[in-house]
Every structure is written in structure tokens, then in C-alpha cells.
Backbone as ProteinMPNN parsed JSONL, in Angstrom:
{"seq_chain_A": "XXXXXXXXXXXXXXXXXXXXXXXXXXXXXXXXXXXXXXXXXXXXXXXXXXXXXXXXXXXXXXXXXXXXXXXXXXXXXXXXXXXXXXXXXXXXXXXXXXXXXXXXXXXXXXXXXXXXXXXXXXXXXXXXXXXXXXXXXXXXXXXXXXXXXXXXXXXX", "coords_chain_A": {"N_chain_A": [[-69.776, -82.007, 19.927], [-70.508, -85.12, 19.883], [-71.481, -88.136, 22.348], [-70.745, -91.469, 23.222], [-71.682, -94.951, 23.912], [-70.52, -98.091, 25.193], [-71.886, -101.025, 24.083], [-72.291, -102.621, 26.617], [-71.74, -100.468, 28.755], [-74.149, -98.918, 28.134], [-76.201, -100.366, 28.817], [-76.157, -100.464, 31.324], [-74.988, -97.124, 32.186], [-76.233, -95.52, 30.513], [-79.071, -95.566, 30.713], [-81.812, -94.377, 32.546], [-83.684, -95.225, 35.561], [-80.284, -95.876, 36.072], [-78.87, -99.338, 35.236], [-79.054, -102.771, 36.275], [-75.158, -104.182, 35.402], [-74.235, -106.59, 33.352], [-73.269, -109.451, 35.011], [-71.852, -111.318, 33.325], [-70.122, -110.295, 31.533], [-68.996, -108.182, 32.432], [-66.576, -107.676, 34.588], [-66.148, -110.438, 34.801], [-65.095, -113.533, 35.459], [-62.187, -114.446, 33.642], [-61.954, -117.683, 32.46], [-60.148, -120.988, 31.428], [-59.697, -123.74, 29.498], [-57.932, -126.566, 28.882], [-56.485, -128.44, 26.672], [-54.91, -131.734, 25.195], [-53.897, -132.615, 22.188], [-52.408, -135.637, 20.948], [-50.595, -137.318, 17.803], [-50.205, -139.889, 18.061], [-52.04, -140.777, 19.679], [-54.524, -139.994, 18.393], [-53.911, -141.602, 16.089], [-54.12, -144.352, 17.381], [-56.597, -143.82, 18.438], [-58.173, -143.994, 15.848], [-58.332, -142.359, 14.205], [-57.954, -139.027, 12.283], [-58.111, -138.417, 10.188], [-58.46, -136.515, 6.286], [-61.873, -135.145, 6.949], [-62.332, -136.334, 9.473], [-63.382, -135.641, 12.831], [-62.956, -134.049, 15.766], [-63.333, -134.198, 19.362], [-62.929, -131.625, 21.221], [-63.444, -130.426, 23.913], [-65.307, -128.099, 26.027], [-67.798, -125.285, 26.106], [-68.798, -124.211, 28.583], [-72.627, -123.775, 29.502], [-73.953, -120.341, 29.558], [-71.807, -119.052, 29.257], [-69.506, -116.915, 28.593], [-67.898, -116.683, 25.124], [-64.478, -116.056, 24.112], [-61.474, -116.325, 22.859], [-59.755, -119.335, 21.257], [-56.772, -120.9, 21.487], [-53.904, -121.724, 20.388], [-51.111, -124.668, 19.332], [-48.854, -126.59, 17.784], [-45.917, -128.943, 17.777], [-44.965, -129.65, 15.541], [-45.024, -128.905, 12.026], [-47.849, -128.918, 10.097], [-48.364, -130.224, 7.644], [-50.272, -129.088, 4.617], [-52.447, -129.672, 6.276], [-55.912, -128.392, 7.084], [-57.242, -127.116, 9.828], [-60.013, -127.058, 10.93], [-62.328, -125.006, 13.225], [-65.322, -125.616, 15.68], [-68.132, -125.485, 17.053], [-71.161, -127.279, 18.928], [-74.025, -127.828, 20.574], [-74.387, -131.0, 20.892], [-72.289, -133.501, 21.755], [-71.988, -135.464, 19.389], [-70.143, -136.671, 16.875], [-72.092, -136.506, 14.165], [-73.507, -134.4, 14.527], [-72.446, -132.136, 15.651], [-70.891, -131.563, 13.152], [-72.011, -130.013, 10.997], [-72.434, -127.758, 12.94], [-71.882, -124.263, 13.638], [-68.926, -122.524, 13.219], [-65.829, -121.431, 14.501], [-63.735, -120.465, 12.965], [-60.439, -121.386, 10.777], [-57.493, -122.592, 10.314], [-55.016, -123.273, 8.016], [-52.369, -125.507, 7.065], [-50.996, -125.213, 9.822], [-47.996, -124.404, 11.122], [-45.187, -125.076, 12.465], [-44.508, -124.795, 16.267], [-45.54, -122.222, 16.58], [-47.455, -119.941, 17.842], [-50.921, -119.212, 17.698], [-54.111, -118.139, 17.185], [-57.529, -117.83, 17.673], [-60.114, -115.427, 17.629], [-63.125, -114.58, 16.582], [-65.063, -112.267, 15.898], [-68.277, -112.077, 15.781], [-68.64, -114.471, 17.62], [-67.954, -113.061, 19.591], [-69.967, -111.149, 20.023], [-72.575, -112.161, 20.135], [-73.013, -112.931, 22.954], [-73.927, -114.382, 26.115], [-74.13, -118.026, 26.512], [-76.563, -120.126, 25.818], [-76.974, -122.545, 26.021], [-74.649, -125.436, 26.64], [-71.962, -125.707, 24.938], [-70.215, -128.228, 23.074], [-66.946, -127.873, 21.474], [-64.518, -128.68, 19.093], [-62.817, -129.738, 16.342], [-62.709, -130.064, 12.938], [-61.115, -131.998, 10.178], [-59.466, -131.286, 7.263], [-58.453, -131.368, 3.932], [-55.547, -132.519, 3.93], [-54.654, -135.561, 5.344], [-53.932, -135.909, 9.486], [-50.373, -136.168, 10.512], [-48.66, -138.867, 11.768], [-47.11, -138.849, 14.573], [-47.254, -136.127, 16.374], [-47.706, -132.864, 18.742], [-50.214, -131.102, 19.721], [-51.327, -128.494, 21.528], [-54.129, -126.765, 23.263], [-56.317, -124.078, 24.528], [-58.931, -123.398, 25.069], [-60.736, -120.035, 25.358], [-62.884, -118.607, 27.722], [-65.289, -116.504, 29.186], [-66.901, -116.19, 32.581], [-70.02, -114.915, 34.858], [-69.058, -114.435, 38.165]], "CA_chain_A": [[-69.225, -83.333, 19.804], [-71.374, -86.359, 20.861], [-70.929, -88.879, 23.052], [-71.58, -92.733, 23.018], [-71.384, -96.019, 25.014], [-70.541, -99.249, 24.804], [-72.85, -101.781, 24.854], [-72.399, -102.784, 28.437], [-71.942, -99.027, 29.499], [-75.255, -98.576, 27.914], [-77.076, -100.646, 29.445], [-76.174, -100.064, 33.196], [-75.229, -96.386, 32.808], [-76.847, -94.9, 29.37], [-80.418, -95.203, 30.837], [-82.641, -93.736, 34.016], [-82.464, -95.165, 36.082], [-79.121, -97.013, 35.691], [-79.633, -100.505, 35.398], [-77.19, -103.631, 36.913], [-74.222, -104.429, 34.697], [-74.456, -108.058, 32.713], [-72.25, -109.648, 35.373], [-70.965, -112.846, 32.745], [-69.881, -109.889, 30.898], [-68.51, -106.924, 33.4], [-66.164, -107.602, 35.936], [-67.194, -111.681, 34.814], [-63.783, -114.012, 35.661], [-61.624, -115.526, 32.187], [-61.258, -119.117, 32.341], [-59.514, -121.14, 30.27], [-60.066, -125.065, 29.339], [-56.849, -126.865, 27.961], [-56.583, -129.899, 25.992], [-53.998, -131.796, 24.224], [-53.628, -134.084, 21.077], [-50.93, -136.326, 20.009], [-50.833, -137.894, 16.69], [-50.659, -141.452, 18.632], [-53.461, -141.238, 20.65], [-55.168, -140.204, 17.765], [-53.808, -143.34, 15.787], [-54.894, -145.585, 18.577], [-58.245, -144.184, 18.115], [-58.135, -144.41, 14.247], [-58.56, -140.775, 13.918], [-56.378, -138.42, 11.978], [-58.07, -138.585, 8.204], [-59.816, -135.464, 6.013], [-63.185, -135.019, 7.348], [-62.364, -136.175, 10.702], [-63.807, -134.532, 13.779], [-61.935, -134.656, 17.244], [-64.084, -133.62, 20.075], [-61.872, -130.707, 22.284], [-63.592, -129.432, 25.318], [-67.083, -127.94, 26.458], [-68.004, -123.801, 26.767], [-70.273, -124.082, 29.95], [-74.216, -122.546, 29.575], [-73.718, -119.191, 30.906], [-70.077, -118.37, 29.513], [-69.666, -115.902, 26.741], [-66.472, -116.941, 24.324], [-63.118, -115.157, 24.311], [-60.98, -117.169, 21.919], [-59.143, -120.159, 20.807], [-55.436, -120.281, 21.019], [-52.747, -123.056, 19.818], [-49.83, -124.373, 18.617], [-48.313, -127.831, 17.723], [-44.558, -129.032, 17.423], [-44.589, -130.347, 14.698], [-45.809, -128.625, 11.109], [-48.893, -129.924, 9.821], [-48.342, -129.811, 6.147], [-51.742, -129.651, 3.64], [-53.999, -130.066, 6.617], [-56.431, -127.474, 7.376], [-57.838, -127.477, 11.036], [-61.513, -126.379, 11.25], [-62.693, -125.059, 14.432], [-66.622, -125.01, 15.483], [-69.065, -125.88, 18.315], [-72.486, -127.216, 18.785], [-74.822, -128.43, 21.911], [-74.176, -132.102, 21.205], [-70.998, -134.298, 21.305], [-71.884, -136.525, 18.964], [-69.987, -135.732, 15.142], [-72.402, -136.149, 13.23], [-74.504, -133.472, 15.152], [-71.37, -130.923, 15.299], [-69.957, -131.049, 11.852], [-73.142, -128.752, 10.755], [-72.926, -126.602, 13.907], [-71.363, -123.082, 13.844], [-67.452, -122.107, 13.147], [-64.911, -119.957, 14.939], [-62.489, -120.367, 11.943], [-59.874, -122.434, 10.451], [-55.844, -122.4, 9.592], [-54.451, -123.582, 6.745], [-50.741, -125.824, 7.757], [-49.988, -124.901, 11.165], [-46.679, -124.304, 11.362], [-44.527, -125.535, 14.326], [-44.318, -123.646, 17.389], [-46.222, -120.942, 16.115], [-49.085, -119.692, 18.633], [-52.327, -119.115, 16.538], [-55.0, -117.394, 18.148], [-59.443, -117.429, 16.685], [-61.109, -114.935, 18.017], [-64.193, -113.967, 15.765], [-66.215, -111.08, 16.584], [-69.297, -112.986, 15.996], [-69.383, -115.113, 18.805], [-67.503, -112.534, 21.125], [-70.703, -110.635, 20.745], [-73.493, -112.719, 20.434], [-73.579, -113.068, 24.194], [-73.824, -115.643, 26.73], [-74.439, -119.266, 25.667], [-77.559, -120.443, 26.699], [-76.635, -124.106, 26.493], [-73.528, -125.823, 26.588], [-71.722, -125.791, 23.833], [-68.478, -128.738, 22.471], [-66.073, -127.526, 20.813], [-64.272, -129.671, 17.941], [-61.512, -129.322, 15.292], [-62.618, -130.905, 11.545], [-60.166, -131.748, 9.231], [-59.541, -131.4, 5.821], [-57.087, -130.819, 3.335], [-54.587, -133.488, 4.563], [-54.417, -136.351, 7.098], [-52.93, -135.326, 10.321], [-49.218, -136.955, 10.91], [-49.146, -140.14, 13.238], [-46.599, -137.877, 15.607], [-47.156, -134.693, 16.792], [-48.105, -132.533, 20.06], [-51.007, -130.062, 19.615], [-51.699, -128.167, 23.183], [-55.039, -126.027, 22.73], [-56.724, -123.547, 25.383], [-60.237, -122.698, 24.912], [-60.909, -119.083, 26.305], [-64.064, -118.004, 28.253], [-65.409, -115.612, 30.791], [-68.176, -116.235, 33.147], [-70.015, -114.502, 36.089], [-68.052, -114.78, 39.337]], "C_chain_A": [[-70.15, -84.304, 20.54], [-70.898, -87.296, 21.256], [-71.443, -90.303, 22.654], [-71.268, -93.594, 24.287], [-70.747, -97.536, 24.588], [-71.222, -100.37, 24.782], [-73.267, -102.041, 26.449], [-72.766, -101.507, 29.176], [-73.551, -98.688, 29.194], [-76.492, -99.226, 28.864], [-76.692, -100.805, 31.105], [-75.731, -98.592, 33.257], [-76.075, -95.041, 31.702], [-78.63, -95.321, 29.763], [-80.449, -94.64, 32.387], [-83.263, -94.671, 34.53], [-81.418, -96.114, 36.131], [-79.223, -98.082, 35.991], [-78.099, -101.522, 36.13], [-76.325, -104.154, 35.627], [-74.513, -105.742, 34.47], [-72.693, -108.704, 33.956], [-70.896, -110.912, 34.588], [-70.491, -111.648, 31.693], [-68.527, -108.787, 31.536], [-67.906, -107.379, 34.28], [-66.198, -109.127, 35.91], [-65.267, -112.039, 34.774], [-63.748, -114.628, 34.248], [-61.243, -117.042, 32.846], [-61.127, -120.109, 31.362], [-59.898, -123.09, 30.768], [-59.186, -125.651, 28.669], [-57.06, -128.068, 27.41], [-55.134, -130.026, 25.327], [-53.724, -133.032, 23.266], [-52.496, -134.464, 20.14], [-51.621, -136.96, 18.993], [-50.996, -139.769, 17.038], [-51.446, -141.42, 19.598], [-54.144, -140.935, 19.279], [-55.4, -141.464, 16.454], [-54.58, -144.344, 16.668], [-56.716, -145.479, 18.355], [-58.792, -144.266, 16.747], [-58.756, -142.789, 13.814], [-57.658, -139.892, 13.091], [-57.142, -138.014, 10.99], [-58.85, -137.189, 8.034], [-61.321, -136.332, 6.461], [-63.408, -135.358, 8.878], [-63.032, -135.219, 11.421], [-62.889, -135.274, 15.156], [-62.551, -133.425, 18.283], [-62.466, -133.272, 21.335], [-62.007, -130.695, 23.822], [-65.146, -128.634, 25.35], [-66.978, -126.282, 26.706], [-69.242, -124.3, 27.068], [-71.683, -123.022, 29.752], [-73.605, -121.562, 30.238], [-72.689, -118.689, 30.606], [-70.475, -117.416, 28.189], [-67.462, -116.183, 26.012], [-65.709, -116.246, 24.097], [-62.615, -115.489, 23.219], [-60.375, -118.616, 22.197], [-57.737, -119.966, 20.443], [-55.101, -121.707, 20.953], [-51.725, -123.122, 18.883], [-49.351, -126.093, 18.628], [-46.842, -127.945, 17.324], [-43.97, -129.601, 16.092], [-45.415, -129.375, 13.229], [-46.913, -129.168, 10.141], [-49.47, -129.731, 8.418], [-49.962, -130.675, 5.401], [-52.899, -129.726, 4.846], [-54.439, -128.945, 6.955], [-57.329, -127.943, 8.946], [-59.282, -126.601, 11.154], [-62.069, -126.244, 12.447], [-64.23, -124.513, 14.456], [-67.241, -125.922, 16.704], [-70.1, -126.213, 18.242], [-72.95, -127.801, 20.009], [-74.9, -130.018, 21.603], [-72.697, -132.946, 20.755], [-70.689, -135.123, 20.288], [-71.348, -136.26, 17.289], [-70.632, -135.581, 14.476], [-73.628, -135.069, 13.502], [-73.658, -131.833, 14.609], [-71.183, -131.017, 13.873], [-70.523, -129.79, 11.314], [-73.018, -127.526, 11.294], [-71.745, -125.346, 13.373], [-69.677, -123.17, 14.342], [-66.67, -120.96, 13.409], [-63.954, -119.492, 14.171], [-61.541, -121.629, 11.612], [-58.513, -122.095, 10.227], [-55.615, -123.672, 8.843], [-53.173, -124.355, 7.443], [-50.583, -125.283, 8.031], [-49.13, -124.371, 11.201], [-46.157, -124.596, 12.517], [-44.272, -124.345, 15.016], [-44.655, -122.387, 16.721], [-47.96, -120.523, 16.946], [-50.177, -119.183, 17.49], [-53.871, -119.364, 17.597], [-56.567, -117.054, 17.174], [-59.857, -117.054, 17.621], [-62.137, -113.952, 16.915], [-65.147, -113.491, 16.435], [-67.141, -111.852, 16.777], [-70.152, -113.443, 17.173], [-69.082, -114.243, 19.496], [-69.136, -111.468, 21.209], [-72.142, -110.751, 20.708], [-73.568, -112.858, 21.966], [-73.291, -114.251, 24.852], [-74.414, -117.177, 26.247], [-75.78, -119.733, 26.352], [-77.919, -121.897, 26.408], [-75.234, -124.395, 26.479], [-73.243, -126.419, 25.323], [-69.999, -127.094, 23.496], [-68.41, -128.308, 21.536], [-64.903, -128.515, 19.951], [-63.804, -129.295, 16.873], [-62.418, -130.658, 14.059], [-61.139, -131.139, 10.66], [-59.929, -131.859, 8.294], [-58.054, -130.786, 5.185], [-56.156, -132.342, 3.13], [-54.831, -134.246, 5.877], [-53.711, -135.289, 8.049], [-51.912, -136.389, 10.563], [-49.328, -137.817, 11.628], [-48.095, -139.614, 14.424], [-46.355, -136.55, 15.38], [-48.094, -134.048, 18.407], [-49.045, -131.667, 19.707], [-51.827, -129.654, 21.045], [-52.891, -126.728, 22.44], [-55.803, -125.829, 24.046], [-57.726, -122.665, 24.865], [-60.307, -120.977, 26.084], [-62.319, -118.698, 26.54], [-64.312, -117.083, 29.079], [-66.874, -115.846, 31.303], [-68.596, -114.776, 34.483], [-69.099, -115.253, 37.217], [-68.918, -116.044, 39.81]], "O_chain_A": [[-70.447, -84.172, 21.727], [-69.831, -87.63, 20.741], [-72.401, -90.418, 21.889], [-70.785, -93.199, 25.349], [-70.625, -97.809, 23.394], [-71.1, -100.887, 25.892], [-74.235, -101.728, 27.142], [-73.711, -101.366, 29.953], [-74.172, -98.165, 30.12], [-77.421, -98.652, 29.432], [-77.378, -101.515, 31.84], [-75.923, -98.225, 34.417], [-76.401, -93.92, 32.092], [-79.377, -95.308, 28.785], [-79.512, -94.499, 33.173], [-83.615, -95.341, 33.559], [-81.768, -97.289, 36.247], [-79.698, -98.232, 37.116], [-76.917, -101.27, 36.364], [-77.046, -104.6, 34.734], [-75.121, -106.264, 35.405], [-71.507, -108.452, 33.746], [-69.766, -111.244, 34.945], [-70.455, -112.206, 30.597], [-67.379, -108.72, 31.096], [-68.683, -107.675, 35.188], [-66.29, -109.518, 37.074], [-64.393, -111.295, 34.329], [-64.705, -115.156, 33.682], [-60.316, -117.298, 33.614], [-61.945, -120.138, 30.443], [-60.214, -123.556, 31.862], [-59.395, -125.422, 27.477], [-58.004, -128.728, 27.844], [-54.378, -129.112, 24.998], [-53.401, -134.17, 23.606], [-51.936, -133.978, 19.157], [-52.828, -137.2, 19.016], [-51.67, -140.61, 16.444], [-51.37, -142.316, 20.439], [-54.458, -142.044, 18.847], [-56.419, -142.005, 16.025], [-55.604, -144.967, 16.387], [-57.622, -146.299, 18.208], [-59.955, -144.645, 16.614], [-59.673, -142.507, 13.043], [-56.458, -140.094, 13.276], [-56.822, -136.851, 10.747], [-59.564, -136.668, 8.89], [-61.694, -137.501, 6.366], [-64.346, -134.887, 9.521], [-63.312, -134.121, 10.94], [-62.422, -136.384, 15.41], [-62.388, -132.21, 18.169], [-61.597, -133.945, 21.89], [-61.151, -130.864, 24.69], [-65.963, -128.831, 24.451], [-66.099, -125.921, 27.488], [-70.236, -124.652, 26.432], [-71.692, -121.795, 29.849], [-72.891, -121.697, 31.232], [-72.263, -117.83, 31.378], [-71.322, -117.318, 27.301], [-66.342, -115.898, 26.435], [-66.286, -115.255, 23.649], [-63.223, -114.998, 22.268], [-60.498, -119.069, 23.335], [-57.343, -119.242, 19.529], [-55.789, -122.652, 21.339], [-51.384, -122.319, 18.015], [-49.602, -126.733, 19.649], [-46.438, -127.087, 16.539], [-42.818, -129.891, 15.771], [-46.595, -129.143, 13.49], [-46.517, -130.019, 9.344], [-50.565, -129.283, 8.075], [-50.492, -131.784, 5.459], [-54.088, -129.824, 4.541], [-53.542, -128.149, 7.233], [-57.947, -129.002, 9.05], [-59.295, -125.427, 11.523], [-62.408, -127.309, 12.962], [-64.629, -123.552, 13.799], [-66.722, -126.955, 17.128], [-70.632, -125.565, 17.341], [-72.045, -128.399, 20.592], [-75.795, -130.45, 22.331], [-72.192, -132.956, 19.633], [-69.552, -135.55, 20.089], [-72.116, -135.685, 16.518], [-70.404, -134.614, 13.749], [-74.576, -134.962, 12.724], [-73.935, -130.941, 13.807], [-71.569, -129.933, 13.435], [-69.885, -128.749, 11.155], [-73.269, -126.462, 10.728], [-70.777, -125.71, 12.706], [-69.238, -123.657, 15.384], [-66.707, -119.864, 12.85], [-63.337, -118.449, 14.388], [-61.793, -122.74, 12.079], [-58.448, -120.933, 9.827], [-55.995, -124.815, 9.098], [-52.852, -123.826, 8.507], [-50.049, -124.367, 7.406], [-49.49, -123.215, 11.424], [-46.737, -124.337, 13.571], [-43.937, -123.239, 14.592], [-43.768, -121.607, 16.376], [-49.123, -120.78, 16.633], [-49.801, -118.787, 16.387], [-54.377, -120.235, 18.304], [-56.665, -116.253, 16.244], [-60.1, -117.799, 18.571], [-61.859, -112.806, 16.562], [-65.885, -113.993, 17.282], [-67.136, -112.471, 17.841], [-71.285, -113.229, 17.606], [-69.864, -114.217, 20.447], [-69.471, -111.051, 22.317], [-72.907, -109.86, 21.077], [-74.777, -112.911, 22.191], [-72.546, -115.101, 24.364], [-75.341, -117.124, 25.439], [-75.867, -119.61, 27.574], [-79.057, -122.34, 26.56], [-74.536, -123.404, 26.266], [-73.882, -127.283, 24.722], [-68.862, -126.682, 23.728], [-69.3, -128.188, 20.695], [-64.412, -129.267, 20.793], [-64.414, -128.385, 16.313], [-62.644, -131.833, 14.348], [-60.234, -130.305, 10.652], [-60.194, -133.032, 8.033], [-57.099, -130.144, 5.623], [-56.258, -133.066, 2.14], [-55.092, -133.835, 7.008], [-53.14, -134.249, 7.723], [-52.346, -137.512, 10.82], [-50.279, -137.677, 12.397], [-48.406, -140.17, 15.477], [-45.616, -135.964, 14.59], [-48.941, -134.714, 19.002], [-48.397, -131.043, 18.866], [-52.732, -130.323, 21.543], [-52.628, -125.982, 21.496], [-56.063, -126.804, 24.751], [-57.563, -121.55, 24.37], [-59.982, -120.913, 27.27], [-62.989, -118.449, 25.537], [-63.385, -116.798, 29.837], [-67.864, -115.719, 30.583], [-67.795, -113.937, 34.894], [-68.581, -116.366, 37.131], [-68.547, -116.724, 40.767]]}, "name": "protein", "num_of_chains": 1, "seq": "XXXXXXXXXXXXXXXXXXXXXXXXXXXXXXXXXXXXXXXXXXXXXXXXXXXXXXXXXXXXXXXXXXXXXXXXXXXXXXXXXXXXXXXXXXXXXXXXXXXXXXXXXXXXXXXXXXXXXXXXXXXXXXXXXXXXXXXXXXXXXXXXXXXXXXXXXXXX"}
């Protein structure tokens, strides 16, 4: 019967001589980044429509990505929420950049959780990356609560 490793195990105890563990990986602390968007703040800023972008929150150089969790009170019929990241804030930089996924109408109070392999094992970020919801499908409502907690893990 043969044996294997796991990435990590491999490389600190699958060679000679055993090497140091990736610490933003091994033993590396989860921290989490919350945000939250109402449908009237996003009125106020004239935001809401398909194609929109609505800048979230920042994964720090150096972190490696966990997931994306959320949930809004309200059901968010026809719209589709696109989630994706890129190294500059500015929309028309992100819209292009790289996607963790998308849901289809929400549903109220319903947690909803993106974690895509992908990024979890591409590695550590080696810039800082925002993070940013598109939208399509449907406007978003002019009231509603949407609470959203980026997940990461860094070295200690």
C-alpha cells in the first residue's frame, strides 16, 4: 500500500532534510473582514443597476483565501450577484479581474457560502487584492440588508 502527502506535509516533511512549513498556510491565523450593504446607501450612491460593481473589502498581500460567506433579509429576485477580485479599486480595472463565483436570487436569510478550490490553492496573494460583487440579471431593491464576511488566513 503506498503512502502520500499533502502538499504542505510534503514540503516540510516528504523531503531530506525536512524543510520549514509555509507558515501563511500551517498553523497561519483565519481572519475575517465584514462588510455591509443596504439598498439605501446604495441609492444614495446611485448604485444598484445590472452591470453595477460595489467595491466590498481588501484580501491583504500575504493572505491566502478561505471563502466568501452571506446572506441578505430581504430576497433578491432576478438579480445575480457576481463575486471577483483584482489589485485595483477602481471598476473599470476589476470587472475583468478573476471570479470566486456567483448566485442566482439570494433568497432571504439564507447563508451562502463561495469557496472555489482555485483560489484556495493557488497560494498566497502576492499583492493586495479588492474584492467586489457585479451585478446582473436584475437591479438590486432600494431596501434591503446584505451582511458579507470575507474569509482569509495569514501568517501569525
Amino acid at each position: 500500500m503506498a503512502n502520500g502527502y499533502s502538499t504542505q506535509a510534503l514540503a516540510a516533511w516528504g523531503t531530506t532534510p525536512p524543510q520549514m512549513v509555509d507558515g501563511g498556510v500551517t498553523n497561519a491565523e483565519r481572519r475575517t473582514t465584514t462588510a455591509v450593504i443596504t439598498g439605501a446607501s446604495l441609492v444614495s450612491q446611485g448604485v444598484g443597476a445590472i452591470g453595477d460593481t460595489i467595491l466590498v473589502g481588501k484580501l491583504p498581500m500575504g493572505s491566502q483565501f478561505v471563502d466568501i460567506q452571506f446572506q441578505s433579509d430581504t430576497v433578491l429576485t432576478g438579480a445575480t450577484l457576481a463575486w471577483g477580485y483584482g489589485t485595483t479599486q477602481l471598476p473599470a480595472s476589476i470587472v475583468s479581474s478573476t471570479t470566486f463565483g456567483s448566485q442566482a436570487a439570494p433568497a432571504a436569510n439564507t447563508l451562502y457560502t463561495l469557496r472555489p478550490v482555485a483560489q484556495r490553492v493557488a497560494g498566497q496573494l502576492t499583492a493586495d487584492q479588492f474584492v467586489f460583487i457585479t451585478i446582473s440579471g436584475a437591479a438590486l431593491p432600494s431596501s434591503f440588508n446584505l451582511e458579507i464576511a470575507i474569509n482569509y488566513q495569514m501568517a501569525n
